[in-house]
VEXDREN-2710 file (C-alpha; in Angstrom, 1 decimal):
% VEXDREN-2710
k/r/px/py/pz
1/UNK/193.0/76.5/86.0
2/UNK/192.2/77.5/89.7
3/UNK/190.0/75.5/91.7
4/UNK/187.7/77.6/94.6
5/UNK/185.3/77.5/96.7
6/UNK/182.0/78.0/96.1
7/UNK/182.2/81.4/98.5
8/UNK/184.5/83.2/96.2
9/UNK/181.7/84.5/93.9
10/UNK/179.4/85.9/96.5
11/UNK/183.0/88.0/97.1
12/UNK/181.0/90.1/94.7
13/UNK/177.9/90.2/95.6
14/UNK/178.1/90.6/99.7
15/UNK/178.7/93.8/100.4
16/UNK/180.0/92.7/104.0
17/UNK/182.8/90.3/103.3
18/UNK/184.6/87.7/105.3
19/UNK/187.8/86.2/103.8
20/UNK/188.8/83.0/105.1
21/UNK/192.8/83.1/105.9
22/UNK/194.3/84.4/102.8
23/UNK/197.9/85.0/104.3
24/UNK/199.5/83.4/101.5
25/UNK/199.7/84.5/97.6
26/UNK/198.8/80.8/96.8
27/UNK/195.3/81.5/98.9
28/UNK/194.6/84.8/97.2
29/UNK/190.9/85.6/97.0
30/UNK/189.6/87.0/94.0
31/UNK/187.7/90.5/94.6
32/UNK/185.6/92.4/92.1
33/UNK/183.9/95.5/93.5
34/UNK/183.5/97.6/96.4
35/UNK/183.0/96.0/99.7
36/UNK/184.0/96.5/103.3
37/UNK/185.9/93.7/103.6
38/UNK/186.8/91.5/107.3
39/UNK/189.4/89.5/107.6
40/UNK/191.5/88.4/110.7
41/UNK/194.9/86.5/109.6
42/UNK/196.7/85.2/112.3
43/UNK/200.2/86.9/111.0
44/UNK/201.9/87.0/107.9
45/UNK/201.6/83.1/106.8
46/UNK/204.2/81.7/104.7
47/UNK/207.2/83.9/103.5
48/UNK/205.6/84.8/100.6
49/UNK/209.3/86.6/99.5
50/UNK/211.6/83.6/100.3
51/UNK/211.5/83.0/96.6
52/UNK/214.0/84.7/95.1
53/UNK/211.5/85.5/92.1
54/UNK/209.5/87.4/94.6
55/UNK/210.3/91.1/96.0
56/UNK/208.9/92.8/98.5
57/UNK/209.4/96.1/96.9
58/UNK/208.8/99.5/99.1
59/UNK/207.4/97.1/101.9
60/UNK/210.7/96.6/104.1
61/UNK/209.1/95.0/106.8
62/UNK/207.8/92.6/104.8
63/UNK/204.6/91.2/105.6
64/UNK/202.9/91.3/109.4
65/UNK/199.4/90.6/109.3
66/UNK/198.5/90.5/105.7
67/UNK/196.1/89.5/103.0
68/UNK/196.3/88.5/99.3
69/UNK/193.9/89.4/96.7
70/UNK/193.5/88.7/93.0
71/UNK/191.4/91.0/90.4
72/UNK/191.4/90.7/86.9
73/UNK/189.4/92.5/83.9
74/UNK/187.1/90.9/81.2
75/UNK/187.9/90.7/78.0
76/UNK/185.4/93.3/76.6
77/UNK/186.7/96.1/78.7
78/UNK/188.2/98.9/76.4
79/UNK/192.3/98.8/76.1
80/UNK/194.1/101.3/78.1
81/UNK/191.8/101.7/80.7
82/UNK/192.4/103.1/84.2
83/UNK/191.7/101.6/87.9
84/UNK/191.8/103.2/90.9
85/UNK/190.6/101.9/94.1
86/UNK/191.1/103.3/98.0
87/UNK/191.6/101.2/101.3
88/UNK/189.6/102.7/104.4
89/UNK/190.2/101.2/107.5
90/UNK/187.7/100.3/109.6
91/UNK/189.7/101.4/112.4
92/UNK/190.3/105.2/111.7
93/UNK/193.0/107.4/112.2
94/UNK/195.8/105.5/113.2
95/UNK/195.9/102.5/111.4
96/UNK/198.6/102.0/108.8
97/UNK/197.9/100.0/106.1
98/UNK/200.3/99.4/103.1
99/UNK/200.6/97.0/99.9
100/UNK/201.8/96.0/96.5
101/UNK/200.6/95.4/93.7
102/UNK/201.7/92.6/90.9
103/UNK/201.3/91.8/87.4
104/UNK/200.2/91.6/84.8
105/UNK/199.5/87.6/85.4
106/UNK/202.4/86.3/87.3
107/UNK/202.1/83.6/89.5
108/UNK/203.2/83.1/93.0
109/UNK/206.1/81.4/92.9
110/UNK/207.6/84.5/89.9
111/UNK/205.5/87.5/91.1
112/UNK/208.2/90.2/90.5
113/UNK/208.7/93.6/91.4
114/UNK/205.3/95.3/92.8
115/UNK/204.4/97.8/90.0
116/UNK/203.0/99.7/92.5
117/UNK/204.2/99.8/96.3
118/UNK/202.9/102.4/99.3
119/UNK/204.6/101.7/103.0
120/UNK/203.7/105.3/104.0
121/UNK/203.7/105.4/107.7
122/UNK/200.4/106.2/109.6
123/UNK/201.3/109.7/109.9
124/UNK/201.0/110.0/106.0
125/UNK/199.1/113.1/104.3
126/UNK/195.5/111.1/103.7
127/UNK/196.5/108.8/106.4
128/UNK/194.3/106.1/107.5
129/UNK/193.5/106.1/103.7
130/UNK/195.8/104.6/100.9
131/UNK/194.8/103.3/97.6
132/UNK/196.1/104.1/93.7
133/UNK/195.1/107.8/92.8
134/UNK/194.1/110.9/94.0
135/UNK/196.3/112.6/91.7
136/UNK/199.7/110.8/92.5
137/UNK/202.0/110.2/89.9
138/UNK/204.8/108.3/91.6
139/UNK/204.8/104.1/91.3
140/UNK/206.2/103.6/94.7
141/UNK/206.5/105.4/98.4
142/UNK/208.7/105.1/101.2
143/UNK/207.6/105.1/104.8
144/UNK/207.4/109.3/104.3
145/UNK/205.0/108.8/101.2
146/UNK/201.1/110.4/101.4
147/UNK/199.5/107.0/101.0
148/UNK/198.6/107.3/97.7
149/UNK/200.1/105.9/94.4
150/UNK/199.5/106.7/90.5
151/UNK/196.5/104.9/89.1
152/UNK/197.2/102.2/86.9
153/UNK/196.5/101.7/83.1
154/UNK/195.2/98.2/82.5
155/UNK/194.4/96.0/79.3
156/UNK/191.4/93.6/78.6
157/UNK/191.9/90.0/79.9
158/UNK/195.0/91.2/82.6
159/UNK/194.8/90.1/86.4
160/UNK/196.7/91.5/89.0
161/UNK/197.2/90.3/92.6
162/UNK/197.2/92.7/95.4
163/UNK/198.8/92.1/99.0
164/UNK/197.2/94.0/101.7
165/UNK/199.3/94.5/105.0
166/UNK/198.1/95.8/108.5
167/UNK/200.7/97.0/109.7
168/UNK/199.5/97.5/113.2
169/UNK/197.9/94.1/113.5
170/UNK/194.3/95.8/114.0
171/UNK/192.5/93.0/112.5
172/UNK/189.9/95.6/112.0
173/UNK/189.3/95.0/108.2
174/UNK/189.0/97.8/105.9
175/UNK/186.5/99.4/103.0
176/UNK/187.9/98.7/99.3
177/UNK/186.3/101.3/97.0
178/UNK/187.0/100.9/93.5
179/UNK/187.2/103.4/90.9
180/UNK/188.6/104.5/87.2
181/UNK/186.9/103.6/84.1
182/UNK/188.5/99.9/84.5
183/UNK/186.4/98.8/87.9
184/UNK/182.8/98.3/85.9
185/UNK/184.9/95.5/84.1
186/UNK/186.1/93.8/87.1
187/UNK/185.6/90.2/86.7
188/UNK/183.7/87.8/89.1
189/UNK/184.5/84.7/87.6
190/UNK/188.4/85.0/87.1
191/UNK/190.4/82.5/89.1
192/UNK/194.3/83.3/89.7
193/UNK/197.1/81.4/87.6
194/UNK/197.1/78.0/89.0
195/UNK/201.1/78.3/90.2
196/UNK/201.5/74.3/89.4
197/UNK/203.9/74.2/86.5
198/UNK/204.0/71.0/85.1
199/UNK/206.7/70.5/81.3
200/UNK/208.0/67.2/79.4
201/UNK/211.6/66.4/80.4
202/UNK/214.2/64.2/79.9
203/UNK/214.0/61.5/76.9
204/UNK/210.7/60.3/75.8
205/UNK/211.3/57.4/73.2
206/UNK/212.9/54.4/75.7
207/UNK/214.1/51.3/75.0
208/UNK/212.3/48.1/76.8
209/UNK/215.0/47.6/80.2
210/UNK/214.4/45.6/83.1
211/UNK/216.7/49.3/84.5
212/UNK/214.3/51.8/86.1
213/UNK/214.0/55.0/84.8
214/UNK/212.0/58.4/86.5
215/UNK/209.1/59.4/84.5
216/UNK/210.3/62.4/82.2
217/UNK/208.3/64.9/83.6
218/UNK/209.2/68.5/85.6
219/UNK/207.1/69.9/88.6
220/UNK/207.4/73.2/90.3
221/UNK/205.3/75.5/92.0
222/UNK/203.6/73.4/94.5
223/UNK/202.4/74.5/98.1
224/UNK/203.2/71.7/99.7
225/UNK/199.5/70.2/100.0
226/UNK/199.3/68.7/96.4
227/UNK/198.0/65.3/95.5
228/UNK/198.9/63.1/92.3
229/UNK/197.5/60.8/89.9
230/UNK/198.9/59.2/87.0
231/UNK/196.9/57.6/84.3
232/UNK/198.2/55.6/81.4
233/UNK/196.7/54.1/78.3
234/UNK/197.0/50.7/76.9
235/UNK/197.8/49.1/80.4
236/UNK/201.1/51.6/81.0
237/UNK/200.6/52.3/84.6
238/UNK/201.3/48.8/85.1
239/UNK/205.1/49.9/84.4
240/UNK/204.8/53.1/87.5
241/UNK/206.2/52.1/90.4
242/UNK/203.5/54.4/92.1
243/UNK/200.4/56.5/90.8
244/UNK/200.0/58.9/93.6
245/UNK/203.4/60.2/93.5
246/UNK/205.1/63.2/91.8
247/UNK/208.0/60.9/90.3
248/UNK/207.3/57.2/89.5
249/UNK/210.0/55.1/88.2
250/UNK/209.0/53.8/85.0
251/UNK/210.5/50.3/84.6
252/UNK/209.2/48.9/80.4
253/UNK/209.6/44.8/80.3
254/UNK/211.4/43.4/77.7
255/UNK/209.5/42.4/74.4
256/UNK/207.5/45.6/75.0
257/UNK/206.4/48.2/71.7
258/UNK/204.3/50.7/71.0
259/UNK/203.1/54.3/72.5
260/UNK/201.7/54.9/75.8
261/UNK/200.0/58.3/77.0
262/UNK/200.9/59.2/80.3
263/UNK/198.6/61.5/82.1
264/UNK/199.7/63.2/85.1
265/UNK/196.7/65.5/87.2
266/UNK/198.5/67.6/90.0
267/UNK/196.3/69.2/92.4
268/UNK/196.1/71.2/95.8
269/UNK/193.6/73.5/97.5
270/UNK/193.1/76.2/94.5
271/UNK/193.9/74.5/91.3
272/UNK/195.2/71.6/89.2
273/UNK/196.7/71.1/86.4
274/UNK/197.2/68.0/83.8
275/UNK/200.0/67.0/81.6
276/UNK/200.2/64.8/79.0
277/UNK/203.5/62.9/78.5
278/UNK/204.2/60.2/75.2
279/UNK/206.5/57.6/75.6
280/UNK/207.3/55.9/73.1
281/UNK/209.1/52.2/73.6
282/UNK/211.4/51.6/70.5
283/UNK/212.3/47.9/69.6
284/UNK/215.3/47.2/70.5
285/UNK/216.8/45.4/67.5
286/UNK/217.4/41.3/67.8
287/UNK/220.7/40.7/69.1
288/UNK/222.4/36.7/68.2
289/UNK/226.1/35.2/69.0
290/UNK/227.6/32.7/65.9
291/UNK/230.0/30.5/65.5
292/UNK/230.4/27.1/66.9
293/UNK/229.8/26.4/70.6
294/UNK/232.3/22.9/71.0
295/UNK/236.1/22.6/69.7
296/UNK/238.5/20.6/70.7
297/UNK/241.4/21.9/73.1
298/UNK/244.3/23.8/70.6
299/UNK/241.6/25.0/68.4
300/UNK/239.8/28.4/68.2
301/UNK/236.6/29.6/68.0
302/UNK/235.1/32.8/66.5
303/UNK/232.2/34.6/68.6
304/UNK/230.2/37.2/66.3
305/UNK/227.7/39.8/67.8
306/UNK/225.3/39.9/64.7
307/UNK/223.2/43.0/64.3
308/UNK/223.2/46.5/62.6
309/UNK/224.8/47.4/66.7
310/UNK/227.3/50.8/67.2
311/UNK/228.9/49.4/70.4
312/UNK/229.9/46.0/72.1
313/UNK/231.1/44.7/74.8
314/UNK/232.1/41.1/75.8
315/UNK/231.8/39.7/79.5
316/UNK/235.7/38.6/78.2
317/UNK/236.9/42.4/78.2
318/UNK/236.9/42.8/74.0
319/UNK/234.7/45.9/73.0
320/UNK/234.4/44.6/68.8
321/UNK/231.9/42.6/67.5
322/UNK/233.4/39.5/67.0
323/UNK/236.1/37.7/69.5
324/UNK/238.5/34.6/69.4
325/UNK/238.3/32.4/72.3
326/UNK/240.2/29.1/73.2
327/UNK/238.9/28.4/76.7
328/UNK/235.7/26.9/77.7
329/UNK/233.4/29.4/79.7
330/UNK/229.9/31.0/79.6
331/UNK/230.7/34.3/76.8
332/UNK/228.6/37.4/76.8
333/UNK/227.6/40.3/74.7
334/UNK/226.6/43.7/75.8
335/UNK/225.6/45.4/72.7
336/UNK/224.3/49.2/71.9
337/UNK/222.2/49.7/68.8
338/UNK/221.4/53.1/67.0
339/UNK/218.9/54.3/68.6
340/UNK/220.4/53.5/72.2
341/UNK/218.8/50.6/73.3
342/UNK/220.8/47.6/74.9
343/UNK/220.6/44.0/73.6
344/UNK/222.1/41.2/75.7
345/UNK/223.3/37.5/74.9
346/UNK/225.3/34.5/75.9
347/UNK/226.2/31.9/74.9
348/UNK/228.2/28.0/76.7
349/UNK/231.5/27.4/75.4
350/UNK/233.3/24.0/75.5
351/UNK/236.6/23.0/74.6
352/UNK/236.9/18.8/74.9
353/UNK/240.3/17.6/75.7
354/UNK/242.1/15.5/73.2
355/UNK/242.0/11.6/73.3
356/UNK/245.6/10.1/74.3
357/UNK/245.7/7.2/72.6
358/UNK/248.3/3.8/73.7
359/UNK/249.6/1.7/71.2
360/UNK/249.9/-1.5/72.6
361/UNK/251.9/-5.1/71.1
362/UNK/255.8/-6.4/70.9
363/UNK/257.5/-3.8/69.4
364/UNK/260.9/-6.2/68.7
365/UNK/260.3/-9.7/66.3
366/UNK/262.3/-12.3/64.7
367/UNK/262.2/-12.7/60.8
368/UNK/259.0/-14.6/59.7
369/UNK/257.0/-13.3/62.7
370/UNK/254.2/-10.8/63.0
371/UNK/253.1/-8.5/65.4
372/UNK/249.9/-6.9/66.2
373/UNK/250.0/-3.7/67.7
374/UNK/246.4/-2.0/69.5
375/UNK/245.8/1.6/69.3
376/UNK/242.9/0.7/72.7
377/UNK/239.0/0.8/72.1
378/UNK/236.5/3.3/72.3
379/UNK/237.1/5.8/69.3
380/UNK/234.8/6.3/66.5
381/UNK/237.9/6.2/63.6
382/UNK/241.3/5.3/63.5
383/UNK/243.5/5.8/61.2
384/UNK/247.3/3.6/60.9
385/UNK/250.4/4.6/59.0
386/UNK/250.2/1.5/57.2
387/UNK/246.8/2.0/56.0
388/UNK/244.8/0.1/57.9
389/UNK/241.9/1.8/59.7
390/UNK/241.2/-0.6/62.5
391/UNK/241.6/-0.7/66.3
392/UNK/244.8/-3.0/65.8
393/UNK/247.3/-3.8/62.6
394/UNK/249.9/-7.1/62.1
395/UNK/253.0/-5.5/61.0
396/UNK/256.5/-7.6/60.1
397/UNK/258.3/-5.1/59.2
398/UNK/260.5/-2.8/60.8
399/UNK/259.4/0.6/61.2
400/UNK/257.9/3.2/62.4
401/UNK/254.1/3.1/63.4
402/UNK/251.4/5.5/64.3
403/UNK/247.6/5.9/64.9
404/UNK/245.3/8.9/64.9
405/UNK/242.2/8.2/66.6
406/UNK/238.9/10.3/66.6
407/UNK/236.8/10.2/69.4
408/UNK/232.5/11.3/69.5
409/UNK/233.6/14.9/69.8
410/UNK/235.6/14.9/66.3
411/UNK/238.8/15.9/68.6
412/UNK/241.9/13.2/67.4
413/UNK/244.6/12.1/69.3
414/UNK/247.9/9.6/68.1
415/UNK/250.8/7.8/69.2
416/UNK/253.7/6.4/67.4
417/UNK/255.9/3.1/67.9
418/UNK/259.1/1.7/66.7
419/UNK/259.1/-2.1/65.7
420/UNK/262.5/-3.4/65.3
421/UNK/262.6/-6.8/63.4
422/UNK/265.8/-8.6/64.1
423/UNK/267.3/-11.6/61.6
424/UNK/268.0/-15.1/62.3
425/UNK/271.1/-15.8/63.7
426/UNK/274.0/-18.0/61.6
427/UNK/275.3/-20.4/64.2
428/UNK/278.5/-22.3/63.2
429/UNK/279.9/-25.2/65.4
430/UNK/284.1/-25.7/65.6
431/UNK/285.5/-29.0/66.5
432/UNK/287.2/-32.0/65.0
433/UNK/284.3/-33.7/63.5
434/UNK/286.1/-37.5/63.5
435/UNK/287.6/-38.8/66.9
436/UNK/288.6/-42.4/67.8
437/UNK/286.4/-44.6/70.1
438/UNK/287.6/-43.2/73.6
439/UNK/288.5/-39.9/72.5
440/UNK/286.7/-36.8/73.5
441/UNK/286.1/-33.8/70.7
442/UNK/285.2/-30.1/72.0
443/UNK/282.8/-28.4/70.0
444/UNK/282.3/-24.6/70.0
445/UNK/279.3/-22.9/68.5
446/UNK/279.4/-19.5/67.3
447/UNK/280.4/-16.9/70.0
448/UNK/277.4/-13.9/70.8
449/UNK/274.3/-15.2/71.5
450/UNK/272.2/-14.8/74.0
451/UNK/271.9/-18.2/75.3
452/UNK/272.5/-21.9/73.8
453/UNK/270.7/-25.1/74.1
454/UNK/273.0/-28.1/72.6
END
């Protein structure tokens, strides 16, 4: 509702009136009887007509030194009555005064057509006088009209604004005398439509995000001189990144629920208006990563996003909800539940290498020895073709042997060898066995081996 002054009722009581600068349909005063009335504008003020809501109607010259007005009727006036009124400047013959008239209740920033529209020219037939009546019948005049235009037929509750132009820039002021059946019912206490036009926009259930997000509201029809205040309850202006400006960002921590009531008061030199704006922060459903976190290199792991989510997507490129991975790496999880809002988790992958182990010992004997062969120290199992399950094994026979170890991380490792074991050389000796005393016998031992020691 419109904010004024405390001078705009004694608009109807002073007979001798001076409006402050009205130049603008956002400053309209209100008027409600007759009364000579003074005013000196410094020009036409804001371009009332650069809206293209607006039209200037019959005045082609748009505004030069002008004035707005707003009048409206009480509610207990009788339906379909009739107002007249007549402008008399102060100046006399020669002045040229025109206007327009708009409604029924528009506001400045979607006033219309004019439903009623004189530009006569100061030569006009009841020139310097112009006004609504005196038997006219036509809506709107040219430059070549008489002044005068039909009276209008008005309903209970209806307000109207009127724009006043002097032409000639007298700054004179004029007499507005009202008439019709419709001016006892003029009302002093009606204030214009505030032109602030404040709606809900955008989505107002949000999901807790560290992302920012403007405040769903839309704002249109300021002047340029508004202030704003937000309000919220249960501690939500703590989320605004402002509360004197038109569009916060509304940023909701995570682990936040529940309803907050945003209140946003807009207000300028006439009026302000208030809108109430529910935002509602929706859970965002719990969002966890199975499967194992360690393997050992070779091995896979399955990665599972669980939760009742529509969409997914991995930090590893994969957009389903569960992955197979065989590199170590930090994984995570983008994921999208039904109501829109956004989980995220991760989760430390390791893949341990496998142990190597060396089996160690002689790995060629002579039959009737032993060996010992040593898979090395420092796993927690091992495990020995030949059954044993310690860090070394005797073995005499020929073969082959192996070992698979297990180290702390569960990951196994082996290593194989071949022992060869070789049989005792037959050695025969050749010779005479009997010689005579002097004689000389040559004895040969079998031929092949390695070396001989007689």
């Amino acid at each position: 509702m419109r904010l004024f002054y405390t001078i705009i009722p004694l608009v109807c009581l002073v007979a001798n009136t001076a409006f402050s600068q009205n130049n603008d349909c956002a400053e309209a005063v209100v008027i409600c009887n007759s009364s000579q009335i003074n005013y000196n504008p410094a020009g036409p003020g804001a371009n009332d007509f650069i809206d293209a809501d607006n039209d200037a109607g019959c005045l082609l010259a748009d505004e030069h030194q002008s004035a707005w007005y707003y009048f409206e009727f009480r509610d207990d006036m009788p339906p379909n009555s009739v107002i007249e009124f007549v402008i008399t400047p102060n100046a006399g013959v020669g002045e040229d005064y025109d206007f327009a008239i708009y409604g029924p209740d528009p506001t400045c920033d979607n006033l219309g057509d004019p439903i009623r529209c004189s530009f006569a020219n100061s030569f006009c037939t009841y020139c310097p006088q112009t006004g609504l009546g005196n038997g006219a019948v036509d809506l709107s005049e040219p430059a070549s009209g008489d002044g005068f235009v039909a009276p209008m037929t008005v309903q209970p509750g209806e307000g109207y604004y009127l724009l006043v132009d002097n032409y000639d820039a007298s700054s004179q002021g004029f007499d507005l005398d009202w008439g019709g059946g419709a001016a006892a019912y003029l009302d002093c206490t009606a204030t214009p439509e505030c032109n602030i036009q404040l709606s809900q926009e955008g989505p107002l259930e949000l999901c807790p995000s560290p992302v920012e997000v403007q405040m769903p509201v839309s704002i249109s029809g300021l002047e340029g001189n508004e202030t704003f205040a937000w309000t919220a309850s249960n501690g939500g202006d703590a989320f605004l990144s402002a509360t004197d400006v038109d569009y916060p960002t509304l940023t909701i921590p995570e682990g936040t629920t529940g309803s907050f009531n945003y209140t946003l008061t807009v207000t300028n030199l006439n009026c302000s208006e208030t809108i109430n704006i529910m935002v509602n922060v929706i859970p965002g459903l719990p969002l966890t990563i199975s499967g194992d976190t360690e393997a050992c290199e070779g091995e896979q792991i399955t990665l599972t996003a669980n939760g009742p989510f529509v969409e997914y997507e991995w930090s590893s490129g994969e957009t389903s909800s569960s992955i197979a991975i065989n590199a170590s790496g930090s994984y995570a999880v983008q994921a999208v539940d039904p109501s829109g809002c956004i989980g995220n988790q991760s989760v430390d992958i390791t893949f341990h290498p496998l142990p190597e182990p060396q089996i160690t010992g002689d790995d060629s004997i002579c039959e009737g020895e032993s060996t010992s062969f040593d898979a090395g120290s420092g796993y927690e199992t091992y495990s020995w073709n030949s059954g044993s399950n310690q860090q070394t094994t005797s073995e005499n026979v020929s073969g082959n042997y192996s070992v698979t170890v297990t180290d702390a991380n569960g990951c196994q490792g082996s290593d194989e060898v071949t022992l060869s074991v070789m049989p005792t050389p037959v050695v025969e000796i050749d010779g005479e066995p009997i010689i005579c005393r002097g004689e000389s016998a040559s004895l040969t031992a079998t031929l092949g081996m390695s070396n001989y020691l007689w």
